[in-house]
C-alpha positions as CSV (number, residue, x, y, z in Angstrom):
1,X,0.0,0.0,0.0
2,X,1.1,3.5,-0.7
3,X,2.3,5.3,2.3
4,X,1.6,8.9,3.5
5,X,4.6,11.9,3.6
6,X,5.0,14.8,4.5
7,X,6.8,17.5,3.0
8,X,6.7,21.9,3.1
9,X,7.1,23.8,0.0
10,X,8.4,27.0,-0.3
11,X,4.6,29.0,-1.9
12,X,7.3,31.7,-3.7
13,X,10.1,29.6,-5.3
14,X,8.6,26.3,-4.6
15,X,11.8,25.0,-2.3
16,X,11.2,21.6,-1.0
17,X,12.5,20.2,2.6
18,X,11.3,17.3,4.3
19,X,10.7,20.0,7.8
20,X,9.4,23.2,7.8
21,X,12.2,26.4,8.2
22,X,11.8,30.1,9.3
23,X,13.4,31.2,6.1
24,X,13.7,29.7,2.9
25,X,17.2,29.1,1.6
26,X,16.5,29.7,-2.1
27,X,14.4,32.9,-1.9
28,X,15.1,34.4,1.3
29,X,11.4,34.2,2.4
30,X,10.2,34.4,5.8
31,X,7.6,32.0,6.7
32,X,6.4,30.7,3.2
33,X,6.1,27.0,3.6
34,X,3.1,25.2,3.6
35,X,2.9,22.0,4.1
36,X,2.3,19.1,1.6
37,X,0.9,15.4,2.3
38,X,2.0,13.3,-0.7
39,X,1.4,9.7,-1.5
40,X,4.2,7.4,-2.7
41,X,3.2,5.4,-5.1
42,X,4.5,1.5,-4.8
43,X,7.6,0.4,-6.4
44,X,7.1,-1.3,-9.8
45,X,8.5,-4.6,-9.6
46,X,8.9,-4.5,-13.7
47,X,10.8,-1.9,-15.8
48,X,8.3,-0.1,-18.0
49,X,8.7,-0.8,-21.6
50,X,11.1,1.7,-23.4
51,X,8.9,4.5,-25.3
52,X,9.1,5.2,-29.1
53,X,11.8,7.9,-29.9
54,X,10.2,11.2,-31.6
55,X,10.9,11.9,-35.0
56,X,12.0,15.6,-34.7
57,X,11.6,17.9,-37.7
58,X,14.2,20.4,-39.4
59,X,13.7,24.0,-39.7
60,X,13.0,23.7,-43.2
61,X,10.2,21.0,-42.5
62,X,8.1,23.3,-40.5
63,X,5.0,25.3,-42.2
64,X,5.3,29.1,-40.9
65,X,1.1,29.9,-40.0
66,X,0.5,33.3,-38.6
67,X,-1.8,33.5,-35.2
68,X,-5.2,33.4,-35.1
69,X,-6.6,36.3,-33.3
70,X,-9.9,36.6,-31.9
71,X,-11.1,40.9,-32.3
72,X,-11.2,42.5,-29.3
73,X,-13.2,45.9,-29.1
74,X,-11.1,47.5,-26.7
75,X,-8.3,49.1,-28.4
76,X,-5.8,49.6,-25.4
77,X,-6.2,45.9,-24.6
78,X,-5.7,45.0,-28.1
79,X,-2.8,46.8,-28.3
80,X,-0.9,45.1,-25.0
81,X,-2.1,41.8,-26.5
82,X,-0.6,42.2,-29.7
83,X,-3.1,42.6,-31.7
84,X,-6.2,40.9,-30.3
85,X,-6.5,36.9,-28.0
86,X,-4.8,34.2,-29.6
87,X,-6.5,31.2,-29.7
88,X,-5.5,28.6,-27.9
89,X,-3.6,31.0,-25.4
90,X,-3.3,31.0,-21.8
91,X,-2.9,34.7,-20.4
92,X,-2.1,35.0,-16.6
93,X,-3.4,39.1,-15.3
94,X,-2.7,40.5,-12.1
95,X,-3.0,43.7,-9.9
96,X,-3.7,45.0,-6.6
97,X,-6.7,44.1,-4.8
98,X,-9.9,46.5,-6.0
99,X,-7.6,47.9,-8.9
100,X,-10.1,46.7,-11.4
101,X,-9.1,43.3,-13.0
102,X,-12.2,42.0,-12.8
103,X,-13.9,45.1,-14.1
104,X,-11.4,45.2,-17.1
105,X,-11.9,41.2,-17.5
106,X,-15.5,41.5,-17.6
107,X,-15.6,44.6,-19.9
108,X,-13.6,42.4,-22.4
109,X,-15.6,39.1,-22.1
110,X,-18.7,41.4,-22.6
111,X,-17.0,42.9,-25.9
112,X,-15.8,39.5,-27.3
113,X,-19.1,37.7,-26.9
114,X,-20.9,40.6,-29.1
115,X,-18.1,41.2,-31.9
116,X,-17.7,37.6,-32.4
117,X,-21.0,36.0,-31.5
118,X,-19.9,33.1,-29.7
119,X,-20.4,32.4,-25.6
120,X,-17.8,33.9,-23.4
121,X,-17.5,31.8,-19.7
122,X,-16.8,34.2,-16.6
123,X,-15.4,32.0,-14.0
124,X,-15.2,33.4,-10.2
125,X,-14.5,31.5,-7.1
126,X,-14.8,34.4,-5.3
127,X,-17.9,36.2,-5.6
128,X,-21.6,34.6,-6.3
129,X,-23.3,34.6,-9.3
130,X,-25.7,37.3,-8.5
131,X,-22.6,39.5,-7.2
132,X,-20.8,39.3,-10.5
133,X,-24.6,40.0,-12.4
134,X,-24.8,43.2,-10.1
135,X,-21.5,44.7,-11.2
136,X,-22.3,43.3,-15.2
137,X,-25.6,45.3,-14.8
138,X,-23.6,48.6,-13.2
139,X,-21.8,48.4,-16.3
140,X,-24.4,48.3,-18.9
141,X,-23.5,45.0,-20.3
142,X,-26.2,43.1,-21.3
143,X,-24.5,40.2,-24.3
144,X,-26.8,37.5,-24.6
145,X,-23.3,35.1,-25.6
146,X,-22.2,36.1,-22.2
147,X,-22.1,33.3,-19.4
148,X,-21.4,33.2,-15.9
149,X,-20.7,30.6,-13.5
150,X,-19.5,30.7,-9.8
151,X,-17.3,27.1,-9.2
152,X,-14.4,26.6,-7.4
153,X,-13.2,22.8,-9.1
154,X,-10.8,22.7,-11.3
155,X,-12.4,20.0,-12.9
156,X,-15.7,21.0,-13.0
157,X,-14.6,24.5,-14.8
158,X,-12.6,22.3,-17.4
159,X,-15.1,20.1,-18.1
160,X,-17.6,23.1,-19.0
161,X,-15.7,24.9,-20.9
162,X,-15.8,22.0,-23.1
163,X,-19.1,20.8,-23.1
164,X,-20.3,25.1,-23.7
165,X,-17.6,24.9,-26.3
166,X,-16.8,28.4,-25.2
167,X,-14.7,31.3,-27.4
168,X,-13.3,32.8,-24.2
169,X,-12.7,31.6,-20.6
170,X,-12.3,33.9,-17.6
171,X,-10.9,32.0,-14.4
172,X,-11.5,34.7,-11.7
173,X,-9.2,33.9,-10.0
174,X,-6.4,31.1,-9.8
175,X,-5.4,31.4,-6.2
176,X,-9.2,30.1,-5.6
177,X,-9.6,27.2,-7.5
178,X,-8.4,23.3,-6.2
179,X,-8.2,20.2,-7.9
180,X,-9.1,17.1,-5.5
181,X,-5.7,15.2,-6.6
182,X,-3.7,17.8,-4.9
183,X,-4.5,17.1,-0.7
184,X,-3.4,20.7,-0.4
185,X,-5.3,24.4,0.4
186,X,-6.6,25.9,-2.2
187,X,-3.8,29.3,-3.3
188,X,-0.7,26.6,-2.6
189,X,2.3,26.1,-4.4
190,X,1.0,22.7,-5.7
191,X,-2.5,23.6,-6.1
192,X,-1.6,26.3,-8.4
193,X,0.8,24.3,-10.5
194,X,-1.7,21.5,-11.0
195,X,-4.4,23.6,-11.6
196,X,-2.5,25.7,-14.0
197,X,-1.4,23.3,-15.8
198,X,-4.8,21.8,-16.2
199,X,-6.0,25.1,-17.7
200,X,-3.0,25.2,-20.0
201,X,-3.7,21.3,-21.0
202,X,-7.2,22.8,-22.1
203,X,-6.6,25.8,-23.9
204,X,-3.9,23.8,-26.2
205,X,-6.2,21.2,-26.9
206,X,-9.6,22.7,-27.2
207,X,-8.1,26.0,-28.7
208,X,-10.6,28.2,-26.6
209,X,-8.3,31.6,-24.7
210,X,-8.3,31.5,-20.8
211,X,-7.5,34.1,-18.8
212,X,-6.2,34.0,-15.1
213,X,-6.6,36.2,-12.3
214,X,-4.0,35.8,-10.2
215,X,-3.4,37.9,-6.8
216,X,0.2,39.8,-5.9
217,X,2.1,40.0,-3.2
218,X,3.1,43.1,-0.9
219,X,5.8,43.4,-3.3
220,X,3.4,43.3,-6.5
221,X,4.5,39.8,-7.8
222,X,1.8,37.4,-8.6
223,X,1.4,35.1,-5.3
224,X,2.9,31.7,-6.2
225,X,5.4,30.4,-7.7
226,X,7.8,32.0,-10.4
227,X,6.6,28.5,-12.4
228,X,3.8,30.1,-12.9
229,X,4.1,32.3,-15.4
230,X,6.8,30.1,-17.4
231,X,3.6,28.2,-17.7
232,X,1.7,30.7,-19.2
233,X,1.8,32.8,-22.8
234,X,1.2,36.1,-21.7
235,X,1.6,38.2,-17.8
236,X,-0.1,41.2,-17.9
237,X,-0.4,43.5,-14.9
238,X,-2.8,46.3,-14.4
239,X,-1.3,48.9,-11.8
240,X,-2.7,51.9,-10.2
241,X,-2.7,54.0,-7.5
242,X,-6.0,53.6,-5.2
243,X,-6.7,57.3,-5.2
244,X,-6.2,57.9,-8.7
245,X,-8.3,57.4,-11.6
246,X,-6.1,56.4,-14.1
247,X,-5.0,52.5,-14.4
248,X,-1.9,51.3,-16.8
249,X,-2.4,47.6,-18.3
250,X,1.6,46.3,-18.9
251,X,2.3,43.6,-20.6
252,X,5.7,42.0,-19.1
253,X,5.8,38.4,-21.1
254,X,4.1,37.9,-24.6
255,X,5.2,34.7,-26.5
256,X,2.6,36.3,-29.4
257,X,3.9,40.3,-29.1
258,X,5.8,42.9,-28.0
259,X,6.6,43.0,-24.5
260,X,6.8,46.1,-22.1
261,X,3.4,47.7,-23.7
262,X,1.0,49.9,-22.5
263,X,-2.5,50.3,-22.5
264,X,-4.0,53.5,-20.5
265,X,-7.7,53.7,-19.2
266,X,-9.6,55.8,-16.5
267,X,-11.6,54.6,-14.1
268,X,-15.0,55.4,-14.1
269,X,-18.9,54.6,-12.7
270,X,-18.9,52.1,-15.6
271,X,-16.1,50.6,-15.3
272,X,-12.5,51.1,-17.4
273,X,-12.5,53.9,-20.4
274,X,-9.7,54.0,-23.0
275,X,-7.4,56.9,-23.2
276,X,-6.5,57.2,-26.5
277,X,-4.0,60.0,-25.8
278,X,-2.3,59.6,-22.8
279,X,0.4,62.3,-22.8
280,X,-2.1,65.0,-23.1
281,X,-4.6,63.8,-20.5
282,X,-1.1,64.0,-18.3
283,X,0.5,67.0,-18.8
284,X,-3.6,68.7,-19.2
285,X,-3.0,70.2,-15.2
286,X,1.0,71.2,-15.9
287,X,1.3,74.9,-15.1
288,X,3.6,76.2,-17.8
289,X,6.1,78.7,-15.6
290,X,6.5,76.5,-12.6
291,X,9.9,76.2,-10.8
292,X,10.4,72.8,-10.5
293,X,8.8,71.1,-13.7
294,X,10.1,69.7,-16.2
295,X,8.8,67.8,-19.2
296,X,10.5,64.3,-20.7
297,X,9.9,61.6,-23.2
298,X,9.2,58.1,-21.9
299,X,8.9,54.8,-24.6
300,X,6.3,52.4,-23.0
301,X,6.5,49.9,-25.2
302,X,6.1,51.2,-28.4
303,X,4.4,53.9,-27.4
304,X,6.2,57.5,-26.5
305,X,4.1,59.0,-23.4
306,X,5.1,62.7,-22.3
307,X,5.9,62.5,-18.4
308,X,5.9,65.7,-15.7
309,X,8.2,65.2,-13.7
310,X,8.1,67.7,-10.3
311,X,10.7,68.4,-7.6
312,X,10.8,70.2,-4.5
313,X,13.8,71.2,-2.6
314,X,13.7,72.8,0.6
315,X,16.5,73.4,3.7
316,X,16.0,70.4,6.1
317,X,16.0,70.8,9.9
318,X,17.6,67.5,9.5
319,X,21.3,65.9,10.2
320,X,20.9,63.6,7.4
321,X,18.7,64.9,4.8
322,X,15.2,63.5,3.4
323,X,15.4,61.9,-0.3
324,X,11.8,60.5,-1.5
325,X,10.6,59.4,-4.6
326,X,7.4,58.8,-6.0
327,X,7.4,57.3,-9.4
328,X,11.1,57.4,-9.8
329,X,13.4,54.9,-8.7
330,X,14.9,56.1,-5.2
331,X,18.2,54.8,-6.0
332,X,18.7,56.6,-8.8
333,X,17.2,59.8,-7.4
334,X,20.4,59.3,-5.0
335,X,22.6,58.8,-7.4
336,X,21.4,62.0,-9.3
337,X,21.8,64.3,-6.2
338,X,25.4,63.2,-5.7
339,X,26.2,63.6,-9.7
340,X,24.6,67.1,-9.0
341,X,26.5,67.8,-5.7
342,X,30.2,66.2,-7.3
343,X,29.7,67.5,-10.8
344,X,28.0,70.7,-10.9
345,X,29.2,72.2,-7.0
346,X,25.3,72.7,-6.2
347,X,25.2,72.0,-2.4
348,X,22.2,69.7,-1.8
349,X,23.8,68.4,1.6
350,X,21.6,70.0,3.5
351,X,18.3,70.4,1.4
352,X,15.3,67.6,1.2
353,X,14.8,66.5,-2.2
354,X,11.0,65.4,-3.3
355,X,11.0,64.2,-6.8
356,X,7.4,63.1,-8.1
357,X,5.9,61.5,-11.4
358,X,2.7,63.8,-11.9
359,X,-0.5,61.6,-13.2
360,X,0.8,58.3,-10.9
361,X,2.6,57.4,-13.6
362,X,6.1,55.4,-13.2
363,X,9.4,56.0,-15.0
364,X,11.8,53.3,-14.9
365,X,13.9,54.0,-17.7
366,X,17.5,56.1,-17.4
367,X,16.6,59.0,-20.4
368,X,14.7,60.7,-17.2
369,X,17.8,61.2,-15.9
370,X,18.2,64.9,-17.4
371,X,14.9,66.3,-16.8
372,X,15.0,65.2,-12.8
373,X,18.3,66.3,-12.6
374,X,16.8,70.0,-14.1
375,X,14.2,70.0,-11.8
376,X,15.9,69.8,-8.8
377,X,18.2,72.5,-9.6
378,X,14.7,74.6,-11.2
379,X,13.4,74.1,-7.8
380,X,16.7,75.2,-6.2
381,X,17.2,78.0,-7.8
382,X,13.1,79.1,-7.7
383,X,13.9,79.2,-11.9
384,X,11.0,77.8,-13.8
385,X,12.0,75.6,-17.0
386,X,11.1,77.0,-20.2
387,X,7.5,75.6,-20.9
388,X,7.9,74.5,-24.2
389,X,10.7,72.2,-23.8
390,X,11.5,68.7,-23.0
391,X,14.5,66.7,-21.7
392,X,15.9,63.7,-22.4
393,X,19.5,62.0,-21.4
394,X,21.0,59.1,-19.1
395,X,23.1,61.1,-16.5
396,X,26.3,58.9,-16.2
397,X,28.5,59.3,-13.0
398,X,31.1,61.6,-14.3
399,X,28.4,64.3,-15.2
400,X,28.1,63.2,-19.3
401,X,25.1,62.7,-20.8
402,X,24.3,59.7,-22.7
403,X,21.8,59.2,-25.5
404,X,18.3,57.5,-25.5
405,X,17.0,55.4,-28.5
406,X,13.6,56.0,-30.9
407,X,14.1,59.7,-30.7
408,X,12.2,60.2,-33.8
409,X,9.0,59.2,-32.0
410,X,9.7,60.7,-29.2
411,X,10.2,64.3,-30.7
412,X,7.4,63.4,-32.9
413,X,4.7,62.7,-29.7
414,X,6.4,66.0,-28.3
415,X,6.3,68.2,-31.4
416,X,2.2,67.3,-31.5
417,X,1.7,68.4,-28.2
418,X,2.9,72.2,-29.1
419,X,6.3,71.7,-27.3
420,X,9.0,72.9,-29.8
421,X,12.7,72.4,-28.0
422,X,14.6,69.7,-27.1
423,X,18.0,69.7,-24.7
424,X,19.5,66.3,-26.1
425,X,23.1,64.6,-25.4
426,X,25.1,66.2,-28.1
427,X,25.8,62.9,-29.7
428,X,22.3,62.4,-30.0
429,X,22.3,65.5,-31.8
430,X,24.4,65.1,-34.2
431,X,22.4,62.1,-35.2
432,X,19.2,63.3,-35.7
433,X,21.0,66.2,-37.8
434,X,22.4,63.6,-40.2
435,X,19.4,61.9,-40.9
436,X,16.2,63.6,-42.8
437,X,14.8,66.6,-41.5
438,X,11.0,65.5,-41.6
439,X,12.0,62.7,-39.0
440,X,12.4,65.7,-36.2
441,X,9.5,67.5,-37.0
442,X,9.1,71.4,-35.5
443,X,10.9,70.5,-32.9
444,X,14.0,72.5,-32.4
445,X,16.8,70.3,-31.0
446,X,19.6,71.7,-28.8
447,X,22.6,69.5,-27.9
448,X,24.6,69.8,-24.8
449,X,27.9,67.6,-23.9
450,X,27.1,67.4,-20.1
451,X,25.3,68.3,-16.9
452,X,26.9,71.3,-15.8
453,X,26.5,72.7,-19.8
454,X,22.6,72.1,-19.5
455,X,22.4,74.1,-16.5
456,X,24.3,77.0,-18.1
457,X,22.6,76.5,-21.2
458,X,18.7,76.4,-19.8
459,X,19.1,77.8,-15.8
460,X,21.1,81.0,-16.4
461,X,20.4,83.9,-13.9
462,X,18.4,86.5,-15.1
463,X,20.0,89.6,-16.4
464,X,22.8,87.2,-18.4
């Protein structure tokens, strides 16, 4: 007979030891084992019979086919997907609690069941059936292809999916589903990967999309393990501040598109509407003439998005000084006060330093090095940035500026937006002046070699 064991698995790396620890040796985490009863299956007193080999195929032997998408009538979702849901597709979404997944989830199984007239399942574990129909009915969506069900076995969902022979499948959300193989809680390192992999087992062979909820950590990882979304095609994350309105679907894997895309949407009473142009819902507040303020070019994706970025710095009562970002890496914004300090001679020793991303927006690429670092000496100085100029530049740690790539969309987004200079790394430059002209646009481009020659260039003091 098969006997019983016991083993604890590690729910974020999925670490295995036969006793339980305080903290995980592969990951670091503090309590994160759960703990596993497993059966052992009796030793097979003949060998098993050696399987076929696989005939594998050269490259010239396989027929290229291009992806069959299914239309999606949201525009901003169609453009993180790549285009529109693959078929056959498994696409793993997560988010802060009451960020809106399940809104955006329900708008797009509401859009799919009317454009391509074929039933859309909506999965949830967690909520009832008449608590999903309330929010449906908040929203105005009334698809007659549009089905929901409120089940919290695996196999139950997989089995009707089938039998409805659905065109979409919403699981809402993964973390609540269980399989009765796995003797295990539901939201556990092996519940997940079994159950995952049973939804993966039945989009590839049915063809029909599924979608995954899954929950994230403090940190903003999806809960589980990293497994998890090597299982999947496509992680998207929807983030958002809770006090804000605006919500920013990014696409972090895509086996069928571009990765790192954005789709933009406000929140509203009926759920998630598109913004179609992002850069001037953000910068619609900026006051032109305010010390402190300056104006650069962000890629999300493919998409250029024009980014505010604010500073405040003020004499601190403090010994050690107050550095705080919002929006901005911190560690960078350190590293950009002791450029400023080493290379430039502007004493910020004894000044807080508040850098912010106006819109909740994030940046996380290193061209906003140049308009942070001119907003911190704006604010200094109580000199506004000229208004119709933007910034763009990696600050390295000598003081030099290095360039930033696409900058023929970027000045292109800027020039539409009325701005008409731009303070570039001179290398930068000198290659947009060798290539055509039309690729710039009205945008006047100024070229400076280093920090210290942007401040002179763009800060002077008045009467110079």
């Amino acid at each position: 007979m098969p006997r019983a064991r016991t083993e604890f698995v590690c729910r974020e790396c999925g670490y295995r030891n036969p006793r339980s620890l305080g903290r995980c040796p592969e990951c670091d985490a503090w309590g994160s084992f759960d703990e596993i009863a497993q059966r052992l299956s009796p030793v097979a007193t003949t060998r098993p019979a050696t399987p076929p080999a696989a005939r594998p195929l050269r490259l010239s032997e396989i027929e290229s086919a291009d992806f069959d998408r299914i239309p999606i009538g949201i525009d901003e979702v169609a453009r993180v997907l790549g285009g529109g849901i693959v078929k056959g597709s498994l696409t793993l979404i997560g988010g802060d609690p009451g960020v809106g997944k399940s809104t955006l989830l329900t708008q797009v199984a509401n859009t799919v069941a009317e454009q391509s007239q074929r039933e859309v399942l909506y999965v949830s574990g967690e909520e009832s059936v008449g608590q999903i129909g309330m929010r449906a009915r908040r929203m105005c969506l009334n698809s007659p292809n549009l089905l929901f069900l409120s089940e919290t076995d695996t196999d139950t969902i997989v089995e009707t999916v089938r039998h409805s022979r659905a065109g979409v499948a919403i699981v809402d959300s993964i973390q609540s589903v269980m399989t009765q193989d796995v003797e295990a809680l539901p939201g556990s390192v092996s519940q997940l990967r079994e159950c995952a992999l049973r939804f993966l087992q039945l989009a590839k062979t049915t063809g029909t999309p599924v979608f995954l909820v899954g929950h994230v950590t403090k940190d903003g990882a999806i809960a589980g393990p990293k497994v998890l979304e090597h299982m999947v095609d496509t992680v998207l994350y929807l983030e958002g501040e809770r006090f804000n309105q605006y919500r920013l679907l990014r696409s972090t894997k895509n086996r069928f598109g571009p990765t790192h895309e954005v789709g933009v949407f406000e929140m509203r009473g009926q759920g998630l509407a598109e913004v179609s142009n992002p850069s001037a819902v953000f910068l619609a507040e900026r006051a032109r003439s305010a010390a402190g303020s300056v104006v650069t070019v962000a890629m999300e994706g493919t998409r250029p998005i024009l980014q505010e970025i604010q500073a405040l710095v003020s004499r601190s009562p403090l010994a050690m000084p107050r550095r705080s970002a919002t929006g901005f890496d911190a560690s960078r914004l350190h590293l950009l006060t002791a450029v400023l300090s080493r290379r430039t001679g502007i004493p910020l020793h004894d000044q807080d330093v508040y850098l912010n991303v106006a819109g909740g927006l994030r940046v996380e690429e290193p061209a906003a090095d140049l308009a942070a670092a001119l907003a911190i000496v704006s604010s200094l100085r109580d000199r506004p940035f000229p208004g119709e100029m933007v910034a763009l530049g990696e600050l390295g740690l000598s003081g030099e500026l290095r360039g930033a790539g696409q900058l023929e969309q970027r000045l292109r987004e800027a020039g539409k937006l009325g701005f008409r200079r731009c303070v570039l790394p001179e290398a930068s430059a000198r290659q947009l002046a060798a290539g055509p002209a039309p690729a710039v646009g009205p945008v006047e481009i100024i070229g400076v070699r280093d920090l210290p020659s942007a401040i002179e260039a763009l800060l002077r003091p008045r009467g110079r």
